[in-house]
C-alpha positions as MATLAB code, in Angstrom:
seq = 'XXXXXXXXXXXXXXXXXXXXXXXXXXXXXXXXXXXXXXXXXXXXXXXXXXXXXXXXXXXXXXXXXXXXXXXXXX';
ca = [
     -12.257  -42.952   52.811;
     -12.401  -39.408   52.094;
      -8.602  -39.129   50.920;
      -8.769  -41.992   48.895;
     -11.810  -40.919   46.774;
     -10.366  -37.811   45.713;
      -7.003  -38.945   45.374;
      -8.654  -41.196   42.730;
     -10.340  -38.711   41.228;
      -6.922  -36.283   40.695;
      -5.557  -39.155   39.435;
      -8.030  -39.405   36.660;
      -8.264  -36.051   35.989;
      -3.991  -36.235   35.370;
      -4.546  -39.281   33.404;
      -7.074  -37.684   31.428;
      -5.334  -34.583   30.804;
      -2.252  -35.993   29.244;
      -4.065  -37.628   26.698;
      -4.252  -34.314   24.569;
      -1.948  -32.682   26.786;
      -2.651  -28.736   25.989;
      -3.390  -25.820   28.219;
      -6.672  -25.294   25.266;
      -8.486  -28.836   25.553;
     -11.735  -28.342   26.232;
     -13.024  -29.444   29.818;
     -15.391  -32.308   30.464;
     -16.443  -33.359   33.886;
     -17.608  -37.433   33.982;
     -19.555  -36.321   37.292;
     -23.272  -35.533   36.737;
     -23.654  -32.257   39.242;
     -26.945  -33.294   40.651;
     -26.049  -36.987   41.625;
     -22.448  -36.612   42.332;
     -21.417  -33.030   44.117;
     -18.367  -34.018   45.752;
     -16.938  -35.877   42.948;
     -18.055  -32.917   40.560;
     -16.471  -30.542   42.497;
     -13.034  -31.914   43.285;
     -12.826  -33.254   39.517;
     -12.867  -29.555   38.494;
     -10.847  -28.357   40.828;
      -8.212  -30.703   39.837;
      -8.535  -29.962   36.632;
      -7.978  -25.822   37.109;
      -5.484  -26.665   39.278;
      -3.437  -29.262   36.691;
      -4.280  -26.435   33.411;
      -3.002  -23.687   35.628;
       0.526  -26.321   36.469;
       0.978  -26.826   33.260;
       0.297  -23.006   32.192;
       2.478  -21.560   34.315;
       5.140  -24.371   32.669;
       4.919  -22.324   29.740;
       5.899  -19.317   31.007;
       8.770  -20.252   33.118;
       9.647  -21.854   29.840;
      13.436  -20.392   29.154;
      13.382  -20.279   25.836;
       9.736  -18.279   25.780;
       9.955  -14.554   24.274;
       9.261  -12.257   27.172;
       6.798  -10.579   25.122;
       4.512  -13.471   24.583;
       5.061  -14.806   28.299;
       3.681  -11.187   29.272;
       0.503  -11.596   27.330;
       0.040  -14.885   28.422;
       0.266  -13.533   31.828;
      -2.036  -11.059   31.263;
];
């Protein structure tokens, strides 16, 4: 029960991230914090987890200038 809640929710939070598809979307959680913890939680989770993916894409990027893969970095 537990697995498939949460694998529902990080597949919404996928879905919903490659509909604008940049590291600098802002973030919006559909789960109210009081009434739905768990579901909060795990939808912002996923959603570090799948900017930081997609970040680090960017960087490993071959064609990136070292210089501005640095700064990102940093």
């Amino acid at each position: 029960m537990f697995s498939e809640k949460a694998n529902k929710i990080f597949s919404e939070v996928i879905t919903t991230y490659h509909v604008v598809n940049t590291v600098e979307q802002p973030f919006s959680n559909p789960y109210n914090e009081k009434s739905h913890l768990l579901e909060h939680l795990l939808y912002r989770k996923c959603w570090i987890d799948t900017v930081q993916w997609h970040y680090e894409d960017i960087i490993r990027d071959p064609n990136i200038d070292p210089v501005a893969a640095l700064k990102l970095k940093r």
